[in-house]
C-alpha positions as CSV (number, residue, x, y, z in Angstrom):
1,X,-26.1,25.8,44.0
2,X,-26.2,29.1,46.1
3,X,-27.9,32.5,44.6
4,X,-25.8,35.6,45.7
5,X,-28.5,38.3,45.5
6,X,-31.9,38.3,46.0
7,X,-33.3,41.8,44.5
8,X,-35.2,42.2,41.5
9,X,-32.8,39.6,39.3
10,X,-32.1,37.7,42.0
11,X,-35.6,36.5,42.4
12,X,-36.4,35.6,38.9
13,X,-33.3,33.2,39.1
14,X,-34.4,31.8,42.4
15,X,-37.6,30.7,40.8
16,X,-35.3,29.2,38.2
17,X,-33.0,27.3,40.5
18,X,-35.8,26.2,42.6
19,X,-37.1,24.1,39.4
20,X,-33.8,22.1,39.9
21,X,-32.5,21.9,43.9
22,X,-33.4,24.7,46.6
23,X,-30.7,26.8,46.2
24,X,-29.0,28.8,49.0
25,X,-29.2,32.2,49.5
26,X,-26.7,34.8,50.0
27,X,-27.5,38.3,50.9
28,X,-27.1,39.9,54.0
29,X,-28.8,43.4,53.7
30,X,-31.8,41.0,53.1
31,X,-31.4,38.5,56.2
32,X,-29.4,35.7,54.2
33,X,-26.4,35.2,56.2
34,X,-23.0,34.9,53.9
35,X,-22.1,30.5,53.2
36,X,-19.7,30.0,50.8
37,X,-18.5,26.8,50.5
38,X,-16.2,24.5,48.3
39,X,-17.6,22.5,45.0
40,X,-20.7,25.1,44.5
41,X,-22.0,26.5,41.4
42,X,-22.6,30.1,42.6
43,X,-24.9,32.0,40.3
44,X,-24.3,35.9,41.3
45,X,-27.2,38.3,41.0
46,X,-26.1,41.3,43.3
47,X,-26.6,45.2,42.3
48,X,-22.7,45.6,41.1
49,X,-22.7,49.5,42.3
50,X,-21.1,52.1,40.0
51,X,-17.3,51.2,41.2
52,X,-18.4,47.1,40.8
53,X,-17.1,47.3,44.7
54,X,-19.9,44.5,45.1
55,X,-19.1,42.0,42.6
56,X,-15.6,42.2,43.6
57,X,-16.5,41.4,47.2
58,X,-18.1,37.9,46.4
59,X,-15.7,37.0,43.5
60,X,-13.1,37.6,46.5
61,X,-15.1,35.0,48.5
62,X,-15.7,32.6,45.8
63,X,-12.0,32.5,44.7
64,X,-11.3,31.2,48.4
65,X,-13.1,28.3,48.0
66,X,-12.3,25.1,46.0
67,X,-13.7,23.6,42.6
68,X,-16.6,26.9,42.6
69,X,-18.0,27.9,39.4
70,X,-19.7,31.4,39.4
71,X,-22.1,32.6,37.0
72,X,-22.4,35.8,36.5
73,X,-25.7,37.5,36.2
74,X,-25.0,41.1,36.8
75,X,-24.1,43.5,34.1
76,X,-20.5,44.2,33.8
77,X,-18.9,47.4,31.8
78,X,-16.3,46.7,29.8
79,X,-13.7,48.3,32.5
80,X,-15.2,45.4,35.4
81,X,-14.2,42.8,32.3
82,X,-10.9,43.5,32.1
83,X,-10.4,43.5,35.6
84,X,-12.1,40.1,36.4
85,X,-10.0,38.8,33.3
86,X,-6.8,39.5,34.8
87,X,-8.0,39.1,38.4
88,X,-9.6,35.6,38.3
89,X,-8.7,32.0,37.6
90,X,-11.2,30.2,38.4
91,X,-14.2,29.4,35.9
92,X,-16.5,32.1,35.5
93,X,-19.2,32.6,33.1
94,X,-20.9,35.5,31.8
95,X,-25.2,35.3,31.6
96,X,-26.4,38.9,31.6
97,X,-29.5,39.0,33.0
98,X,-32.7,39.7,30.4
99,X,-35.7,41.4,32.1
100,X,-37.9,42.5,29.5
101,X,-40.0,45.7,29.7
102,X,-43.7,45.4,30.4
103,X,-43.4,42.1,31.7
104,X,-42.7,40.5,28.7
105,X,-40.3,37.2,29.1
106,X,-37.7,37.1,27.3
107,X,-36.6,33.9,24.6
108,X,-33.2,33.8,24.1
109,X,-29.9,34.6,26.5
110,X,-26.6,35.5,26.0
111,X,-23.6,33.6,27.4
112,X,-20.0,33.5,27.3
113,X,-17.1,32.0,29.1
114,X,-14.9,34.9,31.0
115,X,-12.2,32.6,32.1
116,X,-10.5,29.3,30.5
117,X,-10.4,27.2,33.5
118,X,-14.1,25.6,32.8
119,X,-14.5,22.3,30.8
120,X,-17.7,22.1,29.1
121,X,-19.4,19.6,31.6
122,X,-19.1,22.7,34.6
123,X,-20.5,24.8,32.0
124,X,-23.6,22.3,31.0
125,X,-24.3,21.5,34.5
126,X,-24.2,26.0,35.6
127,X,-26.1,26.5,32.6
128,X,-28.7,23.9,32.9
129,X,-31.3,25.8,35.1
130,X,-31.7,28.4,31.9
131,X,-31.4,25.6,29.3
132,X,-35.1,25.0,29.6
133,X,-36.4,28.7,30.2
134,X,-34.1,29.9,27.0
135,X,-32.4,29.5,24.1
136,X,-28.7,29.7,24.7
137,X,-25.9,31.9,22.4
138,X,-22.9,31.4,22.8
139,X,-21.1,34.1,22.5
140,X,-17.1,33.6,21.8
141,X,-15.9,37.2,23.0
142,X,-16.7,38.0,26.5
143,X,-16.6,41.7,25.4
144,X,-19.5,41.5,23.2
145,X,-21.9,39.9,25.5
146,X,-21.5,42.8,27.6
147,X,-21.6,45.5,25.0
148,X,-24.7,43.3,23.7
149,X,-26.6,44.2,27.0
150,X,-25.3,47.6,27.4
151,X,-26.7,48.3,24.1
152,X,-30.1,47.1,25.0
153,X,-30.6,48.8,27.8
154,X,-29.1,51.9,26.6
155,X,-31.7,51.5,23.6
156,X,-34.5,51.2,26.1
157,X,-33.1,54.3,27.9
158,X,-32.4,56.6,24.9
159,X,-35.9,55.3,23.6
160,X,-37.9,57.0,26.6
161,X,-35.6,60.0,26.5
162,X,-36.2,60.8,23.3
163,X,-40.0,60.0,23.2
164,X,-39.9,62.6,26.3
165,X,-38.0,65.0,23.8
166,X,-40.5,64.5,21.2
167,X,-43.3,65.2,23.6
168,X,-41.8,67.8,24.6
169,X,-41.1,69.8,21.2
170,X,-44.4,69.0,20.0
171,X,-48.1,68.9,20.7
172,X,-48.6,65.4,23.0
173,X,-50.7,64.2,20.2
174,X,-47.6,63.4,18.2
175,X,-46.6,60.5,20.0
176,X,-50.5,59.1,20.1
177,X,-50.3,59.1,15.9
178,X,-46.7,58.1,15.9
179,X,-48.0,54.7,18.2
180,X,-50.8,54.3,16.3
181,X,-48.5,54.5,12.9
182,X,-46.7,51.4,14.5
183,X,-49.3,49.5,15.6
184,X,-47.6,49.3,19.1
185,X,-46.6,51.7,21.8
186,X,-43.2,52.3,20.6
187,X,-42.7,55.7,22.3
188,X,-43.9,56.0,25.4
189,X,-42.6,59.2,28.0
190,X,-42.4,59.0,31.1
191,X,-41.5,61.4,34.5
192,X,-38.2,60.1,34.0
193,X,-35.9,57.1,33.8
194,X,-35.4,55.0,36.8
195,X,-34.4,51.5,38.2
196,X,-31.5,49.9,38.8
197,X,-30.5,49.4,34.9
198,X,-31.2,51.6,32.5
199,X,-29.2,54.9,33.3
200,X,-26.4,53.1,34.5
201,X,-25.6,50.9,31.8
202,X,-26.3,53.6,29.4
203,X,-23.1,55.5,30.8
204,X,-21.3,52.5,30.9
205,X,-21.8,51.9,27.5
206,X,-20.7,55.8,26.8
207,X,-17.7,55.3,29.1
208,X,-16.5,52.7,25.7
209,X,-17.2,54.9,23.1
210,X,-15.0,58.2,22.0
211,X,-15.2,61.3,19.9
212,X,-18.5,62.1,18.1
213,X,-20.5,59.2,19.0
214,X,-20.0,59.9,22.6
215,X,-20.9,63.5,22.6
216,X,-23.9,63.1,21.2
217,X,-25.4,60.2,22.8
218,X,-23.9,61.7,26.3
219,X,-26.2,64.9,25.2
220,X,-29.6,62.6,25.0
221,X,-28.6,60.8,28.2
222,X,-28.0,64.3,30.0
223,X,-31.4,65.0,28.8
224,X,-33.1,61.6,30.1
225,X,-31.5,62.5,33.4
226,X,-33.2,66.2,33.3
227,X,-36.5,65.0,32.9
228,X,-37.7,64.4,36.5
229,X,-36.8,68.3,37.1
230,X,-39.0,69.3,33.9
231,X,-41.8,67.5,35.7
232,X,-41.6,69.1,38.5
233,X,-41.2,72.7,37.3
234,X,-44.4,71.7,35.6
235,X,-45.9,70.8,38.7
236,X,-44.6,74.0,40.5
237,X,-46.9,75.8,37.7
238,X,-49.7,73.9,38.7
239,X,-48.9,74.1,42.1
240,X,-49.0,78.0,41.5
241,X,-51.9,78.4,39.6
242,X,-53.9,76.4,42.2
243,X,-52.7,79.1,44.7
244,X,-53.2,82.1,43.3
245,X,-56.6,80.7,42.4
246,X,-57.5,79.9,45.7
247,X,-55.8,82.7,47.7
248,X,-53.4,80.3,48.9
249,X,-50.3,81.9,50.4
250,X,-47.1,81.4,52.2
251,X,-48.1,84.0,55.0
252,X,-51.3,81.8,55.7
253,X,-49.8,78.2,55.1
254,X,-47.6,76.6,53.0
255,X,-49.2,74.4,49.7
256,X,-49.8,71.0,50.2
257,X,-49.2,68.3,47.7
258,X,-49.9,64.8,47.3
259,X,-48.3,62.8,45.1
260,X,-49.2,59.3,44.2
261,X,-46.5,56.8,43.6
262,X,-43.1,56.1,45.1
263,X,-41.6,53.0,42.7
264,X,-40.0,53.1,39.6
265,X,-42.1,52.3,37.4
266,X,-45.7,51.1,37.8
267,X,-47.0,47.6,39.6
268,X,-44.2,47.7,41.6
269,X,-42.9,48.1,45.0
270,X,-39.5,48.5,43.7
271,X,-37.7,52.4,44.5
272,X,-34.3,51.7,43.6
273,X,-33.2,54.9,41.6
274,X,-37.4,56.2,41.5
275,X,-37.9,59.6,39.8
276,X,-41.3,59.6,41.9
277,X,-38.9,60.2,45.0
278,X,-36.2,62.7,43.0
279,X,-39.4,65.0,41.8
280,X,-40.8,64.4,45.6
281,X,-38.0,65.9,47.2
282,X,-37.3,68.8,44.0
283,X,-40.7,70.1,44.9
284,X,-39.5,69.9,49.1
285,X,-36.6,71.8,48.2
286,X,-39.1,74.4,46.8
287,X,-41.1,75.0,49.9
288,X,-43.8,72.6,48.9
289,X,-44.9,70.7,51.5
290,X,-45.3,67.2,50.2
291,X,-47.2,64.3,51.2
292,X,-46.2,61.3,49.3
293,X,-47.5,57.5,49.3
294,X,-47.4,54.3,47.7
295,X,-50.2,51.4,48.1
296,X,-47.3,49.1,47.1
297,X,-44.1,50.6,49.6
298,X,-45.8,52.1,52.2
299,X,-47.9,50.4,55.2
300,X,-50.2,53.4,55.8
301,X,-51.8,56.5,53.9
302,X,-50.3,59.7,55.2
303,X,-52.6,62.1,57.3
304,X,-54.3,64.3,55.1
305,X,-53.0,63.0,52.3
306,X,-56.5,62.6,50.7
307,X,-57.7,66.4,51.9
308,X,-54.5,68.2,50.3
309,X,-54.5,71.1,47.9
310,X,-54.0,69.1,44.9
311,X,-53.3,65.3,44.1
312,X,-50.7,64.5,41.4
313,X,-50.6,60.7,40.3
314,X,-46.8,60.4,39.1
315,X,-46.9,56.3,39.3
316,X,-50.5,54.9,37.4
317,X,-50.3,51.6,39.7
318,X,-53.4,49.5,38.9
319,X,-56.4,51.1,40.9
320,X,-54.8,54.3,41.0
321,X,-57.9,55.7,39.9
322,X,-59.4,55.0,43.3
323,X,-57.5,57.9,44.6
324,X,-58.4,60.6,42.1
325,X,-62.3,59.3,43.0
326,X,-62.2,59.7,46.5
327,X,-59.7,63.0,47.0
328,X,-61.6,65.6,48.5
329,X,-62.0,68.2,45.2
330,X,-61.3,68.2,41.3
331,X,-57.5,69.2,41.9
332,X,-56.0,66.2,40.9
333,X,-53.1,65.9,37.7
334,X,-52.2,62.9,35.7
335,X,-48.3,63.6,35.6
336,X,-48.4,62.0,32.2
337,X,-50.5,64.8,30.5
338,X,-47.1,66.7,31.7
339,X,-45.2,65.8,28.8
């Protein structure tokens, strides 16, 4: 078995895989050379991009070899179906990945074979590693397993916009009674909506629908991708009143800012798509001069980072309260009181 992709999905099928045979890894912008062979079960894991000029790449490879099976792990819009359908003969089969949010493991996956070529002992033996981990649908149409994920992440994504829209409207303490209502944290706002997943697949899943439905879901999306610019006008307020209050001026110096937090969400070293970094460089942009770091990405604190004008924790990382305790005054904003 060889594992194409070793990112965030990647891994968590690695740990899998390993429960069955060491499996191969491919991916070169991480050090794993490129091995395709003949007679492997290739299990496929790689970010797709927006143009799925990825997944085409290693389909290309796997077709050149002889009796592969690829599973696919990486989501697919409906537009890279199509195109793998009349593209590829060899047996492919469809697992979108299930990451839940908050760490929570998921129960049950989706699966569905893409291409007819596959008797159902290639299939057992691909899907065996998840046989154990998860219950198995079968799902007969292709087309809805990947609508069935798009879905669930645009859910997720829509479900953070709008908490963000709610927070914003209204007084903060709306979404505190509307969690406590529920019993659980249903809304939950952030400084915006990042990762690899969750804005992408929500445009996908847009991309398949038409007339009314798509116009307004495409204006609650816009507004999920508007949020990291909200924050930061807030901070520029902030960053403002601090000045003025402590006859800080251009002529003199320009402001500095740090800002805690560089990954996409919190307890993770993980940037890809970070509205930490988008609001870092919104506030740049503005004249601001920025110091920005990470316990979990960076290697070393920058100079001065703990004797700035004003600390701003954008990413609550476990400890983070360590920082707001040792900067050098009270100047220090909990982005989430932002919204």
């Amino acid at each position: 078995m060889i594992l194409v992709g070793y990112g965030f999905v990647g891994q968590e099928t690695y740990r899998l895989l390993s429960k069955y045979a060491e499996p191969k890894i491919i991916d070169p912008d991480k050090g794993y050379e490129e091995c395709y062979s003949d007679n492997e079960i290739y299990y496929i894991a790689v970010n797709p991009k927006l143009d799925f000029s990825e997944l085409y790449h290693v389909l290309d490879k796997i077709e050149d070899t002889s009796n592969s099976v690829a599973v696919i792990e990486s989501t697919l819009s409906l537009e890279a179906l199509d195109k793998i359908e009349q593209k590829y003969s060899f047996p492919i089969i469809y697992v979108p990945e299930r990451v839940q949010p908050a760490g929570k493991k998921a129960t049950a996956r989706l699966y569905s074979v893409v291409t007819n070529s596959i008797d159902r002992k290639d299939i057992e033996e691909a899907l065996k590693p998840f046989m154990n981990e998860y219950d198995l649908i079968k799902v007969p149409n292709p087309a809805d397993a990947v609508v069935s994920k798009l879905v669930e992440n645009a859910y997720r994504y829509f479900q953070i916009a709008f908490s963000n829209l709610v927070a914003n409207s209204f007084d903060s303490r709306i979404i505190d009674y509307v969690n406590t209502h529920q019993n659980v944290s249903m809304m939950q706002p952030g400084i915006g909506i990042g990762g690899l997943c969750l804005e992408k697949d929500t445009q996908f899943l847009l991309d398949a629908l038409n007339g009314d439905a798509r116009r307004s879901l495409g204006a609650l999306l816009d507004y999920g991708k508007s949020i990291p610019e909200q924050i930061a006008n807030e901070i520029h307020c902030a960053v403002l009143d601090i000045a003025e209050a402590n006859s800080i001026s251009e002529i003199a110096r320009k402001f500095r800012l740090s800002l805690f937090g560089k990954a996409y969400k919190a307890d993770t070293n993980i940037t890809t798509n970070s509205k930490a970094l988008e609001i870092a460089e919104i506030l740049r942009k503005r004249g601001i001069e920025v110091l920005h770091y990470d316990p979990l990405v960076d290697s070393a604190m920058p100079k001065e980072f703990l004797d700035s004008d004003c600390l701003v924790i954008l990413v609550p990382h476990k400890g983070w309260q360590h920082y707001k305790n040792v900067f050098h005054n009270y100047m220090v904003i909990d982005a989430k009181e932002l919204f």
